[in-house]
C-alpha angles and dihedrals in degrees: 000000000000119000134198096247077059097054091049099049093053100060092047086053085054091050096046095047082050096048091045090045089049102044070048095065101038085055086055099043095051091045085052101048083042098059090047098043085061091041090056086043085045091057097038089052078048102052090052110121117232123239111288109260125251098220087103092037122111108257096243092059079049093059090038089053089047097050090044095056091046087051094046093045085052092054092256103139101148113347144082095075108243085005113067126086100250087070096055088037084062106043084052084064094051085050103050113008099206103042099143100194090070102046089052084047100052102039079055094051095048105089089043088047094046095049092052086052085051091056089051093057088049098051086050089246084143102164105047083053090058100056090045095052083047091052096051090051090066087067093038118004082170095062108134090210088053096057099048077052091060100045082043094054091048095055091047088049083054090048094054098046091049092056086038089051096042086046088054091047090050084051090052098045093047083053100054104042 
């Protein structure tokens, strides 16, 4: 004899078969989507062409490409002045305008550049901040880090006049009492 305890008992095990096939499923879709989701970025990474060679490169491009890589493998990005691999960078793009290896170069220095100019401000070497942001706008003048730099850097420049003028006003004050 069936009861009722038994009727019931038999839908919830269907539901349950069908909730567990079809968390099942779903697994095996996403791990699916997945693997094929690395194998399109592995080809992608695969299909990327590789810089363009030097072989048929000036030689002075050649010794500027050379100095700029020494200078970005020592952490000389953009100082020292005369001496940083954004400014060979640059002059291998005056002197060949479509060298693709420094533009790469450059558009991939550029957050690392822009965060050491950012230490500098920071550090009120204000100056020197100036004539970097200056020399990354050469690459890109439209960069929209470089220009939350330079406003950064002007209101640090404001910063330091107002304690400068408040120091000189304390100075005046002891003087004359």
């Amino acid at each position: 004899m069936i009861t009722a305890s038994r009727i019931a008992a038999v839908p919830r095990r269907a539901i349950i078969v069908v909730v567990v096939t079809a968390v099942l499923l779903v697994a095996a879709l996403v791990l699916g989507v997945r693997q094929t989701h690395q194998a399109a970025e592995a080809d992608a990474v695969a299909s990327i062409p590789e810089p363009t060679p030097t072989t048929g490169a000036s030689p002075e491009v050649k010794i500027l490409l050379d100095l700029a890589r020494d200078a970005t493998r020592e952490g000389r990005l953009i100082a020292p002045q005369g001496n940083n691999a954004y400014e060979y960078y640059l002059s291998i793009l005056q002197l060949d305008p479509k060298n693709g290896t420094a533009q790469d170069a450059l558009r991939e220095t550029l957050p690392f550049a822009s965060q050491e100019i950012e230490r500098q401000i920071n550090r009120r070497e204000l100056e020197e901040s100036r004539r970097e942001i200056a020399l990354l706008r050469d690459f890109d003048p439209t960069n929209y880090t470089l220009i939350i730099l330079g406003a950064k850097l002007n209101a640090q420049q404001q910063v330091v006049t107002a304690e400068n003028e408040a120091k000189a006003a304390a100075m005046q004050r002891r003087a004359g009492a």
